[in-house]
DOFIKE-158726 format. One line per 3 residues: their letters; for each residue x negated, y, z negated of N, C-alpha, C. Coordinates in nm, 2 decimals, decimal comma. Example, Ala and Ser with C-alpha at 12.3 -4.5 7.8 and 13.67 -1.06 7.14 Angstrom:
BEGIN
AS	-1,32:-0,57:-0,78:-1,23:-0,45:-0,78:-1,32:-0,33:-0,78; -1,28:-0,22:-0,71:-1,37:-0,11:-0,71:-1,29:0,00:-0,79 .
***
This chain:
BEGIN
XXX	-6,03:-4,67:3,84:-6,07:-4,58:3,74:-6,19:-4,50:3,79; -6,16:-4,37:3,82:-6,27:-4,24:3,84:-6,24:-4,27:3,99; -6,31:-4,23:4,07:-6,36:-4,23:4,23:-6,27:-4,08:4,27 .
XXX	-6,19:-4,10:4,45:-6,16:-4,01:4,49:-6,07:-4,06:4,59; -5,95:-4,01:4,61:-5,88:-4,08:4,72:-5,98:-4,10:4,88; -6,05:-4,03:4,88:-6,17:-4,06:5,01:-6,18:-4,21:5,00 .
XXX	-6,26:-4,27:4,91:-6,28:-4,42:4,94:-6,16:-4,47:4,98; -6,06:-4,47:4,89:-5,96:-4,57:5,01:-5,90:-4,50:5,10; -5,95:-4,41:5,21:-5,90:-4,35:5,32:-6,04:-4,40:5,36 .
XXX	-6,17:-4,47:5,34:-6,27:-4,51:5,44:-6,23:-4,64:5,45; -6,17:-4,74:5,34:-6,15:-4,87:5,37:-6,08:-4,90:5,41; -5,95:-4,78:5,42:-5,84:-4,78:5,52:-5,68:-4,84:5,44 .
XXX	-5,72:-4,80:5,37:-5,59:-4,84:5,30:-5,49:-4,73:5,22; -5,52:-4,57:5,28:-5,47:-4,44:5,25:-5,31:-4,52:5,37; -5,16:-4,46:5,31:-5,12:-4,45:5,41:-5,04:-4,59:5,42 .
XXX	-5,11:-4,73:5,39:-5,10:-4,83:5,44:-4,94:-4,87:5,36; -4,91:-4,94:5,43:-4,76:-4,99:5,34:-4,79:-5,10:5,26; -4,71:-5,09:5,18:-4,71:-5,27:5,04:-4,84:-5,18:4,97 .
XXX	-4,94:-5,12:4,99:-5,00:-5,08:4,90:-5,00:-4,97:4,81; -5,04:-4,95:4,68:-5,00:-4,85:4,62:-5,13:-4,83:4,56; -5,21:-4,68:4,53:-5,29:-4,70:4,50:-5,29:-4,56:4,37 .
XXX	-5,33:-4,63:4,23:-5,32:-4,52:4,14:-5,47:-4,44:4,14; -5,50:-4,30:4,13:-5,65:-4,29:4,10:-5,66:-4,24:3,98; -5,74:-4,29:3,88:-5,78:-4,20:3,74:-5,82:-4,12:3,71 .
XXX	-5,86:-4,02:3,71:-5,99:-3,94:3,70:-5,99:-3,86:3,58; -6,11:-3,79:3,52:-6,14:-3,68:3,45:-6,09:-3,56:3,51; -6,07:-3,50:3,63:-6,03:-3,41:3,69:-5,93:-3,40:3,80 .
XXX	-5,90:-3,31:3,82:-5,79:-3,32:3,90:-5,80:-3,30:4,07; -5,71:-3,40:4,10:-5,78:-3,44:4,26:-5,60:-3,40:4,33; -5,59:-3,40:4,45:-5,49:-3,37:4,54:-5,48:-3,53:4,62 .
XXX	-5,37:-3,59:4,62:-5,38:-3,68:4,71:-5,38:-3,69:4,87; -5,29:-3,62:4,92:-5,26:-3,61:5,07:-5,17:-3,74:5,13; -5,18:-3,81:5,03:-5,09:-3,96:5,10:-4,99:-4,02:5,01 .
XXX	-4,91:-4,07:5,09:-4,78:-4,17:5,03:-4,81:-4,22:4,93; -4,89:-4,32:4,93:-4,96:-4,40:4,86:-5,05:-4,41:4,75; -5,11:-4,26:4,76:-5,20:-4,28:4,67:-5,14:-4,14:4,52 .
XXX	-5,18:-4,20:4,45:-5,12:-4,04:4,32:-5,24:-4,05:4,25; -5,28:-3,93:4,21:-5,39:-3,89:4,12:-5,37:-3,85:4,01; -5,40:-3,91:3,94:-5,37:-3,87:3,79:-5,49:-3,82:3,70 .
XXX	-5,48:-3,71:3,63:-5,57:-3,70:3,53:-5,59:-3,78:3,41; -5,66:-3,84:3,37:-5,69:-3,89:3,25:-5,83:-3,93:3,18; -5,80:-4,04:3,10:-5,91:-4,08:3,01:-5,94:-4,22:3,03 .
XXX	-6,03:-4,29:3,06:-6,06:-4,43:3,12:-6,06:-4,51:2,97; -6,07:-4,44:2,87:-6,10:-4,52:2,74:-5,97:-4,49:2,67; -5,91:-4,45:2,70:-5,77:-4,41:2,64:-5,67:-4,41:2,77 .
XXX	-5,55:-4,51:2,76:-5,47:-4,50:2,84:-5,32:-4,57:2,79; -5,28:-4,47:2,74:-5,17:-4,58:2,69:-5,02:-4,56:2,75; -5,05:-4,47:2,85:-4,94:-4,44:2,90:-4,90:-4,59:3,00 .
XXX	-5,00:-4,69:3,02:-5,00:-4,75:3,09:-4,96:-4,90:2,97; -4,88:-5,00:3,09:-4,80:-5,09:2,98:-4,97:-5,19:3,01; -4,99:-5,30:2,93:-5,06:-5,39:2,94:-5,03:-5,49:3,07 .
XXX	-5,13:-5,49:3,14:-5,17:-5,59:3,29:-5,03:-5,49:3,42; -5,04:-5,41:3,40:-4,95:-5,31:3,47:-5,03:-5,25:3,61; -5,12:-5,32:3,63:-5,21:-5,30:3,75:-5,22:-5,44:3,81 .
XXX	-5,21:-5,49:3,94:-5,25:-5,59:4,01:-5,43:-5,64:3,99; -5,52:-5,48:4,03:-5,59:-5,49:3,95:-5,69:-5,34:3,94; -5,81:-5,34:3,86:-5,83:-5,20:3,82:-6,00:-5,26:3,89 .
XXX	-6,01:-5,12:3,97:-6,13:-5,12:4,04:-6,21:-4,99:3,96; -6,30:-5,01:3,98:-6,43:-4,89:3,88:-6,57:-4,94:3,94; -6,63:-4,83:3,99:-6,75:-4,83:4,08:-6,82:-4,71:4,05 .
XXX	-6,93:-4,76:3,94:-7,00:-4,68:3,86:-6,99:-4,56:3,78; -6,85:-4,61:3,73:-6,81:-4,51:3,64:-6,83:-4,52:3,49; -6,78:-4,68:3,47:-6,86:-4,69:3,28:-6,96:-4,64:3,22 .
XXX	-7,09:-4,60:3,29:-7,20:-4,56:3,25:-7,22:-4,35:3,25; -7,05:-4,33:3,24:-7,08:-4,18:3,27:-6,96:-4,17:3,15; -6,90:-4,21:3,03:-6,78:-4,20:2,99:-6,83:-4,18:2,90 .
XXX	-6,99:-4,20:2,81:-6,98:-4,16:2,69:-7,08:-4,25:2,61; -7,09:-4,25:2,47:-7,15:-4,36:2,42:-7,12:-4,47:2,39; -7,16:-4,55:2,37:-7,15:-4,74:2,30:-7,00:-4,77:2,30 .
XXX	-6,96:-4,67:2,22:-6,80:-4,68:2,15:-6,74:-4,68:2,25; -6,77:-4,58:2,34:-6,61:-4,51:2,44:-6,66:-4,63:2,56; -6,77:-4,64:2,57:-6,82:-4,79:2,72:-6,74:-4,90:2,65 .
XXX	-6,69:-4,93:2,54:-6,67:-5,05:2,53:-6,51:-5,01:2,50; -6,47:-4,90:2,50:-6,31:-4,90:2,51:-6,23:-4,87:2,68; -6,37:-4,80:2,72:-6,34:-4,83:2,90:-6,29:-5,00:2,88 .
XXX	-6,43:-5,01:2,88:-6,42:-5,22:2,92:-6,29:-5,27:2,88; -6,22:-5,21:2,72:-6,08:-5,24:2,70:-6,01:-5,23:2,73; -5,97:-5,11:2,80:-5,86:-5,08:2,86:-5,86:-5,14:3,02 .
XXX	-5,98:-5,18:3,07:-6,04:-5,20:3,22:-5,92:-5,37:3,20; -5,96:-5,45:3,09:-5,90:-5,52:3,01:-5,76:-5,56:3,04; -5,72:-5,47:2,94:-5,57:-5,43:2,85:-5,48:-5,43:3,06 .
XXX	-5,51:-5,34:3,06:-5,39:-5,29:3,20:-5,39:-5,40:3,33; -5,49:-5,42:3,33:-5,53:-5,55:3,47:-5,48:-5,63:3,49; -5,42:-5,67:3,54:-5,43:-5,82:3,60:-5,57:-5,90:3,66 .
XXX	-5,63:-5,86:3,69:-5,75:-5,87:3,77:-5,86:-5,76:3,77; -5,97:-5,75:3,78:-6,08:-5,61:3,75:-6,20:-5,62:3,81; -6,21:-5,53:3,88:-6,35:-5,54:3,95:-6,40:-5,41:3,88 .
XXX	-6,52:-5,41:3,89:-6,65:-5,29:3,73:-6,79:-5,33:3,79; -6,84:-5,22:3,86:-6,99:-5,24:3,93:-7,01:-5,12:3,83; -7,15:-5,15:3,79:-7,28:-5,02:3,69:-7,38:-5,07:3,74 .
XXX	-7,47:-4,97:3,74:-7,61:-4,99:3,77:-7,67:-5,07:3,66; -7,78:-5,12:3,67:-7,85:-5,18:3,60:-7,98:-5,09:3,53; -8,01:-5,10:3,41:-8,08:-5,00:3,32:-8,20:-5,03:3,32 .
XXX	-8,23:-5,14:3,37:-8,37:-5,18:3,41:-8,43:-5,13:3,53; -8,34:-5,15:3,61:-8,39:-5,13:3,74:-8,45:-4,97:3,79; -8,60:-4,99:3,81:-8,71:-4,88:3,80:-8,64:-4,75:3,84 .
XXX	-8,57:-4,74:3,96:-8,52:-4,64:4,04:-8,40:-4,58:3,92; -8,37:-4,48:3,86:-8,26:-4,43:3,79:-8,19:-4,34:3,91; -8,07:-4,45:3,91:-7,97:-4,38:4,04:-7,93:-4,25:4,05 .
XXX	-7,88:-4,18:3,94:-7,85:-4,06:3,95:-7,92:-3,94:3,95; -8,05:-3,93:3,89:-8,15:-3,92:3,92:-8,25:-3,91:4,03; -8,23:-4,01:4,11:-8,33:-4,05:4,18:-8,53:-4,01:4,17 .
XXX	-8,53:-4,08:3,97:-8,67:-4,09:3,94:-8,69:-4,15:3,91; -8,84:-4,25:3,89:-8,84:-4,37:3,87:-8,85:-4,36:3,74; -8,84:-4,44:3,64:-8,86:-4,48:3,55:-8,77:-4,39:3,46 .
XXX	-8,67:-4,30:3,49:-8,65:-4,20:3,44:-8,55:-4,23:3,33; -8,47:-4,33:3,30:-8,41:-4,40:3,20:-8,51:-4,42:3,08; -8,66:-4,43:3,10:-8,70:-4,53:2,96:-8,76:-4,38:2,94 .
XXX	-8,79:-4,25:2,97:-8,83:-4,16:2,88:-8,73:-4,12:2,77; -8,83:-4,06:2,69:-8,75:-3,96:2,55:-8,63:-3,89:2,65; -8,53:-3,85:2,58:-8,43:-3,77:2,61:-8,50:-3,60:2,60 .
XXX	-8,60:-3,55:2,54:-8,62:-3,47:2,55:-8,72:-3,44:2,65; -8,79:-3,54:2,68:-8,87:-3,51:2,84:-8,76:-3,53:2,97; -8,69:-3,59:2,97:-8,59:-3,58:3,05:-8,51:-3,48:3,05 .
XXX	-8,48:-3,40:2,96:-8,38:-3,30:2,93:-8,48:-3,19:3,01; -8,66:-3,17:3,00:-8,70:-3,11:3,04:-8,74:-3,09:3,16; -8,74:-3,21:3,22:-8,72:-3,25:3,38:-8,63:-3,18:3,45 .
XXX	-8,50:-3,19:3,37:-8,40:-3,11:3,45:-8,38:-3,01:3,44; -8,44:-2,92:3,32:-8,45:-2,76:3,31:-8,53:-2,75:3,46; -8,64:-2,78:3,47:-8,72:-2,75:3,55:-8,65:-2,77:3,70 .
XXX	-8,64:-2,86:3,74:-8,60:-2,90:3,88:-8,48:-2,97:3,86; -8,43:-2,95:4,06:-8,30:-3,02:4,06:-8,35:-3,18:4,10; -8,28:-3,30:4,08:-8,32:-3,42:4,02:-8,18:-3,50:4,13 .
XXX	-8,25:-3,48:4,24:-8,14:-3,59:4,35:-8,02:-3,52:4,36; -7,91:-3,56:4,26:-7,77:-3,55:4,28:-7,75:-3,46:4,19; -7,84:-3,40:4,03:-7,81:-3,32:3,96:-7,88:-3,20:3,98 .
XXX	-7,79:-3,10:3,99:-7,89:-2,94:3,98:-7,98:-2,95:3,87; -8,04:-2,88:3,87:-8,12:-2,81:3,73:-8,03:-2,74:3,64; -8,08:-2,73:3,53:-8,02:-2,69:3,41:-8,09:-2,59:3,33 .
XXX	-8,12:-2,44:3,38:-8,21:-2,40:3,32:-8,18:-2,42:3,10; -8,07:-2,43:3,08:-8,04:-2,43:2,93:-8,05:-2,54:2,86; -8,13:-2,50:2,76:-8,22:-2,67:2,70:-8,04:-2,75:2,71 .
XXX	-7,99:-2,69:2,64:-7,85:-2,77:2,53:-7,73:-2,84:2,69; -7,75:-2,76:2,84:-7,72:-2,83:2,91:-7,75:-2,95:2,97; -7,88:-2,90:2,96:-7,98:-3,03:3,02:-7,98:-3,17:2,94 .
XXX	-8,01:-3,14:2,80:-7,97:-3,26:2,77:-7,86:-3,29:2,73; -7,74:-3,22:2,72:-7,57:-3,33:2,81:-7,56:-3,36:2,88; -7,66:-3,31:2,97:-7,64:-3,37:3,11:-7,71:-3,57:3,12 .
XXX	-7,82:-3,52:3,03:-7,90:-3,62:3,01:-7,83:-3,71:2,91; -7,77:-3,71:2,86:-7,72:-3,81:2,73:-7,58:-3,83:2,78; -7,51:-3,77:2,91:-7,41:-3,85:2,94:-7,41:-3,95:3,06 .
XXX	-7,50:-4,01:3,07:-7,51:-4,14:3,17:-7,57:-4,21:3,10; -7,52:-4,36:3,07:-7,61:-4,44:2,92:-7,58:-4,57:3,03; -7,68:-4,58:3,08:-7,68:-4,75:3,23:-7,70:-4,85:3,10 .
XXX	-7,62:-4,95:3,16:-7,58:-5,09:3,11:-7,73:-5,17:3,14; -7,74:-5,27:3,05:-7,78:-5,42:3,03:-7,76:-5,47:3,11; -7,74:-5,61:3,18:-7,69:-5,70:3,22:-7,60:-5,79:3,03 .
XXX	-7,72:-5,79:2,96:-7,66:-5,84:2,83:-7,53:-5,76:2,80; -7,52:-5,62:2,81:-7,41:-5,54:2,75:-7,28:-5,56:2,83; -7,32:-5,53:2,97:-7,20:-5,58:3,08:-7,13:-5,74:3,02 .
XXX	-7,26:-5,84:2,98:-7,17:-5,98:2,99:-7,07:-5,97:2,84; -7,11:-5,88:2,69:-7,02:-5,86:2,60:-6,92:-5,78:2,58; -6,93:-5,67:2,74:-6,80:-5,58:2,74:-6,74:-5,68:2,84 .
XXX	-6,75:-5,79:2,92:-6,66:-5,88:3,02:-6,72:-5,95:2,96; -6,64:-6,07:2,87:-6,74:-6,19:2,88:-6,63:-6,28:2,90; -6,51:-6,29:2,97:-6,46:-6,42:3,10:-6,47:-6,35:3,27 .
XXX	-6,60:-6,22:3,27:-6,61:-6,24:3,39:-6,69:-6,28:3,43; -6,69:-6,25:3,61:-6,81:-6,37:3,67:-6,90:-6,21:3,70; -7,00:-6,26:3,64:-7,13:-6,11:3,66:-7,21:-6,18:3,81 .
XXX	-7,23:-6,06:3,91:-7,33:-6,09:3,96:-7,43:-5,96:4,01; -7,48:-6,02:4,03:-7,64:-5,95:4,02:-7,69:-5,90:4,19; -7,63:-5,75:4,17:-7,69:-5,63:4,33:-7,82:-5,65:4,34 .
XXX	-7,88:-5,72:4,42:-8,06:-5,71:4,44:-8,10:-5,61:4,55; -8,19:-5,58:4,49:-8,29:-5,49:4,60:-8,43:-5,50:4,59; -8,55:-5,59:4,71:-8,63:-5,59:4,70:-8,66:-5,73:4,55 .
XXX	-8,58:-5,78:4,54:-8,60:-5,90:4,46:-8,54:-5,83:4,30; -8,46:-5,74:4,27:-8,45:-5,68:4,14:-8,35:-5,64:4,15; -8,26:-5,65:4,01:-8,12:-5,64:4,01:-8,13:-5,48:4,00 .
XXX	-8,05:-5,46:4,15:-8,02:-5,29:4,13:-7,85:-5,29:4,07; -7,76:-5,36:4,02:-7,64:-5,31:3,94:-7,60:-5,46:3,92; -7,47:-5,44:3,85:-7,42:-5,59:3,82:-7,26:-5,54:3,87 .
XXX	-7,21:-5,66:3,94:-7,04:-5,60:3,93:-6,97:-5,73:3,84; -6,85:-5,68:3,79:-6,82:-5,80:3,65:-6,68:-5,80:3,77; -6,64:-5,92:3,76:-6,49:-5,92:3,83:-6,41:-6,05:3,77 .
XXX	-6,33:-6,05:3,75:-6,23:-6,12:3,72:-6,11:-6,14:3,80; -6,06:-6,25:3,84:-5,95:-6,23:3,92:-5,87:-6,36:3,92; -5,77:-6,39:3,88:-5,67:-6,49:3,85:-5,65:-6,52:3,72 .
XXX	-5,71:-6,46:3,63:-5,73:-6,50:3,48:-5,61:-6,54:3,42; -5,46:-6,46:3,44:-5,35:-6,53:3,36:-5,39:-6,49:3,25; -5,41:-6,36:3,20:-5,45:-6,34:3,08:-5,31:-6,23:3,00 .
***
């Protein structure tokens, strides 16, 4: 769910036989390979897809860009619903450094000092926004996970904890054999 056929052409598995690889996205991507098909869609809505119809569903910091409370926890359902197995890495919301951003602390301000941050300057990986009403969509659509919220949107996975410098920089939830 989300990424780009690039990652699995770096891990090498673009191409490869026995493997099949579906990608999700919000937008529309070109494959270039056998193997891999791109599909547009919705990570919280998927019903085109039958239940455990995936060996398993990979997602690498995408939950925390889909929306609010509601739509994060109908990802996690459907992450769920279609799997057989599920790997789900998010940043952690604590963790000082705000990844997309790259500012410290930049999660625990008001939405409206943030929104004004990014009128002003471009902010790591996000341009600037000179228009108040962009800035903060821009700002109100990345909502980083808990470690507590990750364990009630998985709670038969195994959570573990990405450190950096002694501090959880993300959590990845995975499940694999469950028989569910």
């Amino acid at each position: 769910m989300g990424g780009t056929r690039r990652v699995w052409e770096r891990i090498g598995f673009a191409d490869q036989e026995g493997i099949f690889i579906t990608v999700l996205n919000a937008v529309p991507q070109i494959s270039g390979h056998k193997n891999i098909e791109c599909v547009v869609g919705d990570a919280c809505n998927m019903p085109q897809y039958r239940d455990r119809e995936f060996d398993i569903v990979f997602s690498n910091s995408v939950i925390e860009h889909v929306g609010e409370e509601v739509r994060i926890k109908q990802m996690a359902d459907e992450v769920r619903r279609i799997g057989k197995n599920y790997y789900v890495q998010t940043p952690n919301y604590y963790f000082p450094l705000e990844p997309h951003f790259i500012f410290p602390f930049f999660q625990f301000l008001p939405i409206s000092v943030r929104a004004s941050l990014l009128q002003r300057f471009d902010l790591a990986f996000v341009r600037r926004k000179p228009v108040r009403a962009e800035a903060e969509a821009e700002v109100r659509s990345i909502n980083l996970l808990t470690g507590r919220q990750v364990k009630r949107l998985f709670p038969r996975a195994h959570i573990v904890q990405e450190r950096v410098f002694g501090m959880t920089k993300s959590f990845q939830a995975y499940e694999f054999g469950a028989g569910h």
